[in-house]
N, C-alpha and C positions, 0 to 999 in steps of 0.2 A: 412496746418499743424495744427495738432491738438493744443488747446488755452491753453492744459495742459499742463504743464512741467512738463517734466522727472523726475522722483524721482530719488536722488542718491541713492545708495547702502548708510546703515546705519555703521559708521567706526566702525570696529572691535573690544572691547576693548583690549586695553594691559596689557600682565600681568606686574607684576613691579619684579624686579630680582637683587639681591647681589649678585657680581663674586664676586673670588680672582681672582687678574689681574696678580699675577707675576711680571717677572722683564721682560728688555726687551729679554731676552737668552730661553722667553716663546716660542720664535716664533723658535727654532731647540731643542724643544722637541718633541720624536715620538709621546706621543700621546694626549696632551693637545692641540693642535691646532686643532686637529682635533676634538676633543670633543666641543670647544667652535663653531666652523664651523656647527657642526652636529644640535647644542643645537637653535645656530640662524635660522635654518632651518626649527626646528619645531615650530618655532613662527612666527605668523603672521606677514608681513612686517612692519614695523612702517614708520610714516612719516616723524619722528624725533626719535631724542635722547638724553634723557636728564640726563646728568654724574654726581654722587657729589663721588668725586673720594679723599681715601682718606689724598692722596697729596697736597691738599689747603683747606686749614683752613685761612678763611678771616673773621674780623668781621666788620664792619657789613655785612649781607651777601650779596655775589657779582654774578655779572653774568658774564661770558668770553666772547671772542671774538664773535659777531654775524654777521660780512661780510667774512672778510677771516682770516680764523681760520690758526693759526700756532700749530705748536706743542714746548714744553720745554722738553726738554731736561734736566730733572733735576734727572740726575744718573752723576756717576762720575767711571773712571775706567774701562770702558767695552771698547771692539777694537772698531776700526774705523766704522766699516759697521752698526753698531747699531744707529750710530747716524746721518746715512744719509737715516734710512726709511722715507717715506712720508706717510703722510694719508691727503689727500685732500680735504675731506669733505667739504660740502657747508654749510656756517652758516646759522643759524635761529631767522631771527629777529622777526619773527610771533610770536615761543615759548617763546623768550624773552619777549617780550613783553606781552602775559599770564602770564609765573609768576608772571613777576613786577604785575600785576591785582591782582592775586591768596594770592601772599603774604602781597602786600602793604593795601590789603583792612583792614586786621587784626591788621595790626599796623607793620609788621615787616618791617624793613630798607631794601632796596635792594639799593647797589651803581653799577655801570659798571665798568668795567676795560676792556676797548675794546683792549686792547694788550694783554691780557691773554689769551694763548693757551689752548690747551690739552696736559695734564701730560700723563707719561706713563700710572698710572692709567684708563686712559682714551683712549687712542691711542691705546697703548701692546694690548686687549681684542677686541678694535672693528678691527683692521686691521686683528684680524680673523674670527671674526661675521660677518664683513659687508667688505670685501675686495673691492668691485669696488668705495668705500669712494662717494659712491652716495646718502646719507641718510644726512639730515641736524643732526647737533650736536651741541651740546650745554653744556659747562660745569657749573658749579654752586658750590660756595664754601662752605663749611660747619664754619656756623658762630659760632660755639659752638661741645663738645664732647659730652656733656649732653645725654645722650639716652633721655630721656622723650622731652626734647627741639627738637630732631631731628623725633622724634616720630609722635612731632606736626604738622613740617614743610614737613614732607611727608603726613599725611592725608591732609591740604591745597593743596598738587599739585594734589592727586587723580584725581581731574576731567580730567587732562591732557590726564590720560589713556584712557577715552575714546574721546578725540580728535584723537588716534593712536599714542601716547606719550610711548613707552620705555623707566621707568625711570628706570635707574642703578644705583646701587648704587658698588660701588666701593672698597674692600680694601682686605683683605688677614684675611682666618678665623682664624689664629695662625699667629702670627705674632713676632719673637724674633729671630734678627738673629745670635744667638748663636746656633741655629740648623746649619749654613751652615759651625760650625768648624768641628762638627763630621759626623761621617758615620748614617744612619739611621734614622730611627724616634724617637724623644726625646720623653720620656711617657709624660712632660705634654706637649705635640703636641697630642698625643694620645688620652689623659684622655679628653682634652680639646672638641676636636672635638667630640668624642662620648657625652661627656656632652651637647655640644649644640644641635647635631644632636635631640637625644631627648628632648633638651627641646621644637626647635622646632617644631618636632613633634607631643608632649602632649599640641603646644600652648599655653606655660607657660611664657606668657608672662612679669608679672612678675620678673620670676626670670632671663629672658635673659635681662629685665632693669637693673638689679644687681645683672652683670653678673660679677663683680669684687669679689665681695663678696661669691655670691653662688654658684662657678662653680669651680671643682677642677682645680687646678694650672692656674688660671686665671692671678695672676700676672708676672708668666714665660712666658704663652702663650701668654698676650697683655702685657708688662712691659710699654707700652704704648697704647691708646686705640685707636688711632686714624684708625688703620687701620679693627675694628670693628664697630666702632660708622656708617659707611654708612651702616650696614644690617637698622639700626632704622629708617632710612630714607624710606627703601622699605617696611618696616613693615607695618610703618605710611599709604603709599599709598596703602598699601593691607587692611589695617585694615577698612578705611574709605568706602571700599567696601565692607566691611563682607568677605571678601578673607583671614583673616589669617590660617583658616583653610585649606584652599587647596592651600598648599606649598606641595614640592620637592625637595630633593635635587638633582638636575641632572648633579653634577659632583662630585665626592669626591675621597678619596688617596690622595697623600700627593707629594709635591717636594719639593726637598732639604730640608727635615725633615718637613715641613710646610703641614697645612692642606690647600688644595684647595678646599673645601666644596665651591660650588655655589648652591644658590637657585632659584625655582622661585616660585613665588606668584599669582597665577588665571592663 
């Protein structure tokens, strides 16, 4: 036997991606599953996946479950059958333990919460990306709204990506659910979405950090930000690669008046 050893194949990198995740009633619309299905398909497999989904806000910031991951259940209202899906995923204590690395070297806090699941944010999007729940995951709370602060903490995980790290970021690109009293698309659902689409397209970056400020009907479309503030996170991971430029958006239209704009990033 030859004294050489085999070179492995060199990991792939990942690109890093912001869905809108929907509610969990994503999963009997005709054609959003199938779009998320189609979208994980033209991406290289990952070996993990890493969620800042944006249904937990922990500070300092936290890391979820890393042996056997549960999911929360934290909607109220919906029939029965929605809150007996499973997504079974295997934790990832490997990934965990690189961020704590990636993060704590800088000075930022990371604590555990080893009984913390996956929120829908998390769950709703992969149980149609990754259906056979064979992919380790990993959720991550978002310790701050701050765009620039979230900015920073996704160029620190960049190198993840090319371990084969999937990071997602997680939240809904219009987010006000006073769209779900009326029929249709509300204009600033509308105005909102087109404004961003270009922003980020012209890579104005910029102006999507102060995007409260510089974006028509910003405060109808996020009245709160939270469910924006994870695009900054994937920014951050594409930026640290010279990747902001090559974004996509490879879902957009709208549910229940809401933009579902998802991107990806390299």
């Amino acid at each position: 036997m030859s004294a050489v050893a085999e070179e492995r194949p060199a990991t792939e990198r990942m690109p890093a991606v912001y869905l809108s995740h929907g509610a969990p009633p994503l999963a009997d619309d005709p054609v959003w599953p199938g779009e998320l299905a189609a979208w994980s398909a033209s991406m290289p497999r990952p070996e993990a996946v890493l969620v800042v989904s944006a249904h937990w806000e922990e500070a300092p910031l936290a890391l979820g479950a890393v042996e056997t991951v549960p999911l929360v259940h934290d909607f109220w209202g919906f029939p029965e059958h929605y809150y007996r899906v499973r997504y079974d995923a295997p934790g990832a204590p490997a990934l965990a333990e690189s961020v704590r690395k990636l993060l704590r070297a800088p000075g930022t806090p990371v604590q555990d919460m080893p009984d913390r699941g996956l929120d829908h944010g998390a769950y709703v999007p992969l149980v149609e990306m990754y259906p056979g729940a064979d992919i380790p995951v990993l959720q991550m709370s978002m310790p701050t709204l701050d765009p620039v602060r979230l900015m920073d903490i996704g160029r620190r995980l960049a190198p993840l990506r090319d371990e084969g790290v999937l990071i997602v970021g997680s939240g809904f690109f219009t987010h006000n659910l006073a769209a779900l009293r009326h029929p249709g698309v509300p204009a600033w659902s509308a105005e909102f979405d087109d404004w961003g689409q270009r922003a980020l397209a012209a890579g104005d970056v910029d102006a999507l950090l102060d995007f409260t400020r510089k974006s028509p009907a910003g405060a109808l479309a996020h009245p709160r930000t939270e469910h924006f503030a994870p695009l900054f996170v994937t920014m951050g991971a594409a930026d640290a690669s010279g990747e902001l430029d090559a974004q996509q958006s490879v879902i957009d239209g709208f549910w229940m008046g809401l933009a579902k704009r998802s991107v990806q990033f390299g």
